[in-house]
C-alpha positions in Angstrom: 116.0 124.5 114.0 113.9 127.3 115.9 110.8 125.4 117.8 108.8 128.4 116.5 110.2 128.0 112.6 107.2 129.5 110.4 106.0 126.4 108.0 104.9 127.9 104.3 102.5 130.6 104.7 104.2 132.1 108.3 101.9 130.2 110.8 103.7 129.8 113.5 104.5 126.5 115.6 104.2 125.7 119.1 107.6 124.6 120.9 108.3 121.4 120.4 108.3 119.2 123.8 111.2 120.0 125.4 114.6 118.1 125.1 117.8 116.4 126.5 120.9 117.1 124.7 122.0 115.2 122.1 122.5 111.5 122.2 120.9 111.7 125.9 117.6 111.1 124.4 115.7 108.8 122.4 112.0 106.9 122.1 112.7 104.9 124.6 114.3 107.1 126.9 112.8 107.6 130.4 110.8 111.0 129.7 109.2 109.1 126.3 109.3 105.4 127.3 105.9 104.8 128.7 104.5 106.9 125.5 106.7 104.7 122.8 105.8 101.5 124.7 102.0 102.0 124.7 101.3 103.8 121.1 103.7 100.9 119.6 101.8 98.5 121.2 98.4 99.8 120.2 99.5 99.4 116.7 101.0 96.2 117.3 97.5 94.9 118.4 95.8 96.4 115.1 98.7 95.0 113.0 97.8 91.3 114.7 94.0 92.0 113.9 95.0 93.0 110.2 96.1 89.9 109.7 94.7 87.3 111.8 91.4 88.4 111.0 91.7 87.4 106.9 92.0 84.2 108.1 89.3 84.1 110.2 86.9 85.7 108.2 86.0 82.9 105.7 84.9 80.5 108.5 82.9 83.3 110.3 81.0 84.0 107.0 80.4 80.2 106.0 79.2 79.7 109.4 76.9 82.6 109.2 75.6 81.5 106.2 77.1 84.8 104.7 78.6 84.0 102.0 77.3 86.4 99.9 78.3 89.1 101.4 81.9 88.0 102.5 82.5 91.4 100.4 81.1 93.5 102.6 83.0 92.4 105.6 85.9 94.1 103.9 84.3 96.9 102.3 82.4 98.1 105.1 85.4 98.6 107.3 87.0 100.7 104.4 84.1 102.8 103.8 83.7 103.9 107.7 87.3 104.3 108.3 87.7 106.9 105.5 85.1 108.9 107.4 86.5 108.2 110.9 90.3 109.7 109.1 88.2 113.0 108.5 86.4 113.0 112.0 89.6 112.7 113.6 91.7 114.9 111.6 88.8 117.4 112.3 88.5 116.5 116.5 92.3 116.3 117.2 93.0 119.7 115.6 90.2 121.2 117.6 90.2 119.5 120.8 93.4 117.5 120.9 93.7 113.8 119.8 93.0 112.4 123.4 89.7 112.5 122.8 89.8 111.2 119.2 92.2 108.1 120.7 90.1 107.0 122.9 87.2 107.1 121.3 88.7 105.1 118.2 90.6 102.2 120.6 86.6 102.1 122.1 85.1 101.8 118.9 87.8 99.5 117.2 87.2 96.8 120.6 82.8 97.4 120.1 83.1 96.7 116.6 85.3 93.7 117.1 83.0 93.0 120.1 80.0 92.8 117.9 81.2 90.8 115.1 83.0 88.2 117.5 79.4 87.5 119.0 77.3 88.2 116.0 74.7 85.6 114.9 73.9 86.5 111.5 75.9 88.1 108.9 74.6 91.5 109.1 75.3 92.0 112.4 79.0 90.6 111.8 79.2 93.3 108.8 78.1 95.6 111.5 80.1 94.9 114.0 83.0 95.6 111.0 81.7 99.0 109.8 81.8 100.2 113.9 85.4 98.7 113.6 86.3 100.9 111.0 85.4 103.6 112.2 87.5 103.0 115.4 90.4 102.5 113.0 90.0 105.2 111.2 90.2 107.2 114.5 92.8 105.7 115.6 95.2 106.0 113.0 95.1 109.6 112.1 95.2 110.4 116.1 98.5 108.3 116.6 100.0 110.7 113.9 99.5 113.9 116.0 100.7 112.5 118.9 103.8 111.9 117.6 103.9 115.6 115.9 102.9 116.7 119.7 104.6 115.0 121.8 107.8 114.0 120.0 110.4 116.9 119.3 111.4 116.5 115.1 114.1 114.9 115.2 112.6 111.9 117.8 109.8 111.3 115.1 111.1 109.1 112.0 112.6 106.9 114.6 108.8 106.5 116.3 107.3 106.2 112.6 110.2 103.0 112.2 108.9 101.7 115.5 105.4 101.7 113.8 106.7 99.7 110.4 108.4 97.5 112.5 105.3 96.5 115.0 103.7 95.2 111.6 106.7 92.3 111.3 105.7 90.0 113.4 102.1 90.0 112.9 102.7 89.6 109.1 104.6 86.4 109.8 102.9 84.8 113.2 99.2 86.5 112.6 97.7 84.4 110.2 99.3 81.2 112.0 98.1 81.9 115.3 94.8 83.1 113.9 94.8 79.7 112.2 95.1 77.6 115.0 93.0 79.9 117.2 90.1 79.3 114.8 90.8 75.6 114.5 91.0 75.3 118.2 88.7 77.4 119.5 86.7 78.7 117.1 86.7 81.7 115.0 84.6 84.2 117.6 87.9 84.4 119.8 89.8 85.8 117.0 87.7 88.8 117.8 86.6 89.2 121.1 89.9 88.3 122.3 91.9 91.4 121.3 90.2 93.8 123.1 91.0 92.2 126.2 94.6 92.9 125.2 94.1 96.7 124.6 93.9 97.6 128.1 97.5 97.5 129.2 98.8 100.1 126.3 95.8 102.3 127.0 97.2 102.0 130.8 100.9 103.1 129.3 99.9 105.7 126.9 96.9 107.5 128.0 98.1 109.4 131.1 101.7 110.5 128.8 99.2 111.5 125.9 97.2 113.5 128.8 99.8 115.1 129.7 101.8 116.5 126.4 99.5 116.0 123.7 96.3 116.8 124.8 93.7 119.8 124.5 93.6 122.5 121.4 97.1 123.6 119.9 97.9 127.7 121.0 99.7 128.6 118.3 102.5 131.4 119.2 102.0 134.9 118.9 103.6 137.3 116.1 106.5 138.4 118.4 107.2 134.5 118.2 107.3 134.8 114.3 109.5 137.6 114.5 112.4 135.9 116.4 112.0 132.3 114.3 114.6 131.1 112.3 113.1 131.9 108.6 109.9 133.0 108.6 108.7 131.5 105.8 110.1 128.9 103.1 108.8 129.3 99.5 108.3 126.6 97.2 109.7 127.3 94.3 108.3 127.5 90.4 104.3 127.4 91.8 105.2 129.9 94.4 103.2 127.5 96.6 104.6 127.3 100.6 106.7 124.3 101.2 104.2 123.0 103.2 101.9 123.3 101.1 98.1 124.8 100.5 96.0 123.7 103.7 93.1 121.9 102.7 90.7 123.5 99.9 88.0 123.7 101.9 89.7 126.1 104.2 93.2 126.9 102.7 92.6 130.5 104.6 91.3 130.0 107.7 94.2 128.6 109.9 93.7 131.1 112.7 90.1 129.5 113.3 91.3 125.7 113.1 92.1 125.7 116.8 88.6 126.6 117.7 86.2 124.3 119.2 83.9 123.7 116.8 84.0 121.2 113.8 84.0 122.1 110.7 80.5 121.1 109.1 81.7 121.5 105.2 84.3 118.7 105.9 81.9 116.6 108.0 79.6 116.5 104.7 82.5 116.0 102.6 83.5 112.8 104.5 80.2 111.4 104.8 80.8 112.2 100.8 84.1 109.7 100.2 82.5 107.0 102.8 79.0 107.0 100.7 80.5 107.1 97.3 83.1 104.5 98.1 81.0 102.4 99.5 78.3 103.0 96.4 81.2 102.1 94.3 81.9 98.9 96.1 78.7 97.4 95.9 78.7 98.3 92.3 82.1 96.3 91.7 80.3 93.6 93.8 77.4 93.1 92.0 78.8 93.3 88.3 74.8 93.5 86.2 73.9 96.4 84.1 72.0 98.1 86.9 75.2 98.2 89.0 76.1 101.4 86.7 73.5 103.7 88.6 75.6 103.0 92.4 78.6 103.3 90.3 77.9 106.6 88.5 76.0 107.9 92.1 79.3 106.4 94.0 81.9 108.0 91.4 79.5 111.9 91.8 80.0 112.0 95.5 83.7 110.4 95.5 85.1 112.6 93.1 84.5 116.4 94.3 84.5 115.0 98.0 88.3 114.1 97.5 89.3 117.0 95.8 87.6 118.7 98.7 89.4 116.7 101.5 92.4 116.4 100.1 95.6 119.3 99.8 94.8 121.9 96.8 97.3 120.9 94.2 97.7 117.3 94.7 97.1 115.7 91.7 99.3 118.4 89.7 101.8 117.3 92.4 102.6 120.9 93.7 105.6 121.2 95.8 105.5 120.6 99.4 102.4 119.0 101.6 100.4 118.5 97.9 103.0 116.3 96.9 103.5 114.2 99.8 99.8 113.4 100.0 99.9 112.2 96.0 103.4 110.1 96.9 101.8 108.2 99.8 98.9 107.1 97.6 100.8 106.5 94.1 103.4 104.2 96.5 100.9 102.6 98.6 98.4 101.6 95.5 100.7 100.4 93.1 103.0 98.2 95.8 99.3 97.0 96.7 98.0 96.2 93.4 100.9 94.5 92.4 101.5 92.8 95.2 97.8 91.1 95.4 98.3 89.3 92.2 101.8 87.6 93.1 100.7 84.6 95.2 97.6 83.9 92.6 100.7 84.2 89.7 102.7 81.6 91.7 100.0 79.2 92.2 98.3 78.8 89.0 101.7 80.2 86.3 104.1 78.3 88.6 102.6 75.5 90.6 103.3 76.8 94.1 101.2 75.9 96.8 99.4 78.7 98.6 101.9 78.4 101.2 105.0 78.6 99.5 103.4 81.1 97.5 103.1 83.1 100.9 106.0 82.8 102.3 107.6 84.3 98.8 106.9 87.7 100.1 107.2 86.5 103.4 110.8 88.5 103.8 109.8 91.6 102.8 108.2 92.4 106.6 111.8 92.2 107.6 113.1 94.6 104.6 110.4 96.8 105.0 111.5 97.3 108.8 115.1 97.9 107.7 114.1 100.4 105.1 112.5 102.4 107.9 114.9 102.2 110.5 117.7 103.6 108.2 115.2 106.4 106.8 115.4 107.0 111.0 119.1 107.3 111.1 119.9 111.3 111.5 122.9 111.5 109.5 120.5 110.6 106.4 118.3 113.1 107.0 119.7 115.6 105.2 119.0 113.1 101.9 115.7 112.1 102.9 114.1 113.1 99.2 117.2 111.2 97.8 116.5 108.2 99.7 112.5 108.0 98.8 113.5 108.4 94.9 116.1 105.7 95.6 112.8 104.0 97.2 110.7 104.0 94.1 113.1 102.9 91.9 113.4 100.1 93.6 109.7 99.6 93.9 109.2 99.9 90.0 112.0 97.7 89.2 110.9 94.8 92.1 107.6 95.1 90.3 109.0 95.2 86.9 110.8 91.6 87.5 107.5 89.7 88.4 106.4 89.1 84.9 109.8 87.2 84.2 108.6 84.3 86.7 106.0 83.8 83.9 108.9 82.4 81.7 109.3 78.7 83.1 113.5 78.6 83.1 113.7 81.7 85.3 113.6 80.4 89.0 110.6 81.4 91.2 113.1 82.5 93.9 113.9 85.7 91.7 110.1 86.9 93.3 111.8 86.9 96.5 114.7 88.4 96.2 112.9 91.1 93.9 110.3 91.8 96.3 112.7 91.8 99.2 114.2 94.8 97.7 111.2 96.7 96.8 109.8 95.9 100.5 113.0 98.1 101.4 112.2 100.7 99.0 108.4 100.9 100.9 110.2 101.0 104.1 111.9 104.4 102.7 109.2 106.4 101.4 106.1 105.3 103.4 108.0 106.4 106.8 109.2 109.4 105.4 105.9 110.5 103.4 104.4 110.4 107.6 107.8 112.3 109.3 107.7 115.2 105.6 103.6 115.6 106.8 104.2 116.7 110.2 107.3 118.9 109.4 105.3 120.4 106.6 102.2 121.0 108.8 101.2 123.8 111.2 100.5 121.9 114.3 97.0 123.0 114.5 96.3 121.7 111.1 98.5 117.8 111.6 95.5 116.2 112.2 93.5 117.1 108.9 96.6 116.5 106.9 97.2 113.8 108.7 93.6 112.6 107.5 94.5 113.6 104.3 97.7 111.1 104.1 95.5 108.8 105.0 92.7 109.1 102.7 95.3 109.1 99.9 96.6 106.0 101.0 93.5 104.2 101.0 91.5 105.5 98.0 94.8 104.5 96.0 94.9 100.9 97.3 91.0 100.4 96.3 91.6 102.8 93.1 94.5 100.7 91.7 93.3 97.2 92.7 90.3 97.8 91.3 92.2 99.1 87.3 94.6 96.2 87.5 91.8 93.4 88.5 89.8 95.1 85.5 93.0 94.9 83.3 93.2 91.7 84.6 89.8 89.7 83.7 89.6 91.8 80.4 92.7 90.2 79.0 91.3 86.4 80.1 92.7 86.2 84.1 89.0 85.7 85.5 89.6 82.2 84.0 93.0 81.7 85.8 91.6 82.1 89.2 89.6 78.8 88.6 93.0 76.5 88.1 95.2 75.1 90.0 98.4 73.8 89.9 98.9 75.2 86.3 101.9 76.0 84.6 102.5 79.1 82.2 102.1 76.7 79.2 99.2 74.3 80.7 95.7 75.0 79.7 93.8 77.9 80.9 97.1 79.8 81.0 96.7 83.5 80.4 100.2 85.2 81.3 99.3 88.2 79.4 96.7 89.0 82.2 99.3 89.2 84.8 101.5 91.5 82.4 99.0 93.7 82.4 98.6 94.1 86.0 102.3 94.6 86.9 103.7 96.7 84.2 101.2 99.7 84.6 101.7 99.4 88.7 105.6 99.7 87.5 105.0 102.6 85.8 102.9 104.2 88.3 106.1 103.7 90.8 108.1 105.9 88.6 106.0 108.6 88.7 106.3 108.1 91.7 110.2 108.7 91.5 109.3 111.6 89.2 106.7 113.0 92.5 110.1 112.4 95.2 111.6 115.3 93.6 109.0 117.8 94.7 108.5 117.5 98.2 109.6 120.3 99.1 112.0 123.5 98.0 115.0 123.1 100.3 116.3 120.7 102.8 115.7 121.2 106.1 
């Protein structure tokens, strides 16, 4: 494929960095070592914190007296990470995402800083919302790096790297977390990862210096003229393959390398992070005065999405629109399914909370697999074949939960089922992150980027939020109070968790349904 191949609407690329010839070159090989070795790592550390910080957080709030707010711990991090997605979709496409990077691995270390020595709950919440913003930074940075620095075909086998850091901090987080807390004490949880940042910083920020950073100089015409296909159509819609660029500035590509930020998408993402967080205080605090923050929330969320977000997304228009919508509709119904398995085990089944756990425990493991082989080159050419193949077995893993509510069907079928729809994730969220950055002009990877992002997350908090109302509606607020309860013991309501999983099932499948337009042709 021509380095300067014309994505959608004939903005041309930059060369891709340049490359050994085949099978002399790979992640880890000498030019791309030090690069792989110290992104990986920095996710590594915030998969560990992910989950090592759950289980510190109820002891931090008890001991803070905090209670109260334990909410907010988690819902300010989300609130100021959707706005730090924005700022650094905005600040790597203007300036590079060194700048972005660092800032966000500074931030993410403060926040954990401030909450690891906070003495009253406020300040821990705090110390969280500085987190989040860090993440959010971070996160959407990492992605242009890798559609800078890595040539195309390098990148789904750096996106498997970055499922497969999450492995072992989903099995050994919360144990080590555990005994850290019970050892030491839970402020170590926090302050003792940033310590631990400074080694991949040393690894990655003088590579990242060196290929990714500073403003993308987009080629010229004469590049255009000599690319391989100057443009790919998208079919029915006669939308580019890679989609409209964001609404708020579909036509002004040729400006996006510019220095300055653009203040329309600021306001919008101060926008999502007010009304989400409006919303979640609303959900919070469930009296009838909670329907003015929700209402307020729901007015600034709303047109700030459709703002931030690719034009054509929710009618799932063929190319970058309909990645976006995928990554969200996979992400929030494997989510909001997946929430309500343990609590189904425990009170339908009698599991403890630890056998419970480890139920899902194998999908880390299947997830990884799923996105090594989406990494594999000779499947490339049946990458949308693949993610369908992915859903499917998303909506069908989620389609066998309610069956455990049946007492003669053996709880082990939840493992095995989920197992398989793990692998399905491992397919589609990989390759929803390697279809972005083919689909994007390299000037505009970091707002799409942002935009992936955003879609991820808003989905997550959308869906859990419909399938725990479902949920308590049909009687399930009841089932969170008992233990050790069977499907026919009192206080049993299996209809609840019926009505969680088969709507997420049939959100998967459209899902399926949204596989089939990513884009026009193959590439």
């Amino acid at each position: 494929m021509a380095d300067s191949e014309a994505r959608g609407t004939g903005v041309t690329r930059t060369p891709d960095p340049p490359v050994a010839p085949d099978g002399e070159e790979s992640v880890l090989s000498r030019s791309y070592r030090g690069l792989s070795i110290g992104i990986v790592s920095v996710v590594l550390l915030i998969a560990f914190e992910a989950m090592a910080v759950g289980t510190a957080m109820p002891v931090a709030a008890r001991e803070l007296d905090g209670i109260s707010a334990y909410g907010f711990a988690f819902s300010a991090y989300f609130t100021t990470s959707l706005f730090g997605m924005v700022l650094a979709g905005q600040w790597s496409d203007r300036r590079g995402p060194l700048g972005a990077l660092t800032a966000g691995i500074g931030g993410f270390a403060a926040g954990l800083v401030l909450s690891g020595t906070a003495g009253v709950m406020w300040l821990f919440v705090l110390g969280r919302a500085v987190q989040g913003l860090g993440g959010g930074l971070v996160i959407v940075a990492l992605y242009v790096v890798v559609g800078r620095a890595y040539p195309e075909r390098l990148r789904p086998s750096i996106m498997a790297a970055f499922a497969a850091s999450w492995v072992v901090p989903s099995v050994v987080g919360p144990l080590v977390s555990g005994a850290v807390t019970e050892q030491l004490g839970w402020r170590w949880v926090f302050v003792g990862i940033p310590v631990l940042v400074v080694l991949p910083l040393g690894l990655a920020l003088p590579q990242i210096r060196r290929r990714a950073s500073g403003p993308v100089k987009t080629a010229g015409a004469e590049g255009a003229a000599g690319a391989e296909g100057a443009e790919r159509t998208a079919g029915a819609e006669g939308t580019a393959a890679r989609g409209d660029s964001s609404s708020s500035d579909a036509a002004s590509s040729s400006s996006a390398s510019s220095s300055s930020f653009d203040r329309r998408r600021i306001r919008l993402a101060f926008g999502i992070s007010l009304g989400a967080a409006l919303l979640q205080y609303a959900a919070q605090d469930l009296r009838w005065w909670s329907v003015v923050p929700a209402v307020a929330g729901a007015g600034l969320l709303v047109p700030a999405v459709l703002g931030l977000l690719p034009r054509g997304t929710y009618r799932a228009v063929r190319g970058l629109p309909s990645v976006v919508l995928l990554r969200g509709v996979a992400a929030g119904s494997f989510i909001a399914a997946e929430s309500f398995v343990p609590l189904m085990l425990v009170t339908q089944r009698g599991l403890s909370p630890t056998l419970a756990g480890f139920s899902l425990a194998a999908g880390g493991g299947t997830w990884a697999l799923g996105s090594w082989v989406q990494a594999r080159a000779r499947v490339e050419p049946y990458r949308e074949r693949l993610m369908t193949l992915g859903m499917v077995l998303v909506a069908a893993a989620i389609t066998t939960l309610p069956g455990v509510l049946i007492d003669s069907v053996p709880v082990w079928i939840v493992a095995v089922a989920w197992a398989f729809g793990c692998f399905g994730m491992g397919l589609v969220i990989s390759s929803t992150s390697v279809l972005l950055l083919h689909l994007s002009a390299p000037e505009q990877a970091g707002t799409n980027s942002a935009a992936l992002q955003i879609s991820d997350g808003l989905s997550n908090a959308l869906l859990l939020a419909a399938g725990g109302a479902a949920f308590a509606a049909l009687g399930g607020g009841t089932v969170a109070h008992t233990t050790g309860t069977t499907a026919s013991g009192a206080g049993s309501h299996p209809v609840a968790f019926v009505a969680v999983f088969l709507p997420m099932a049939g959100v998967a499948l459209v899902g399926a349904w949204v596989t089939t337009r990513l884009r026009a042709i193959s590439i």
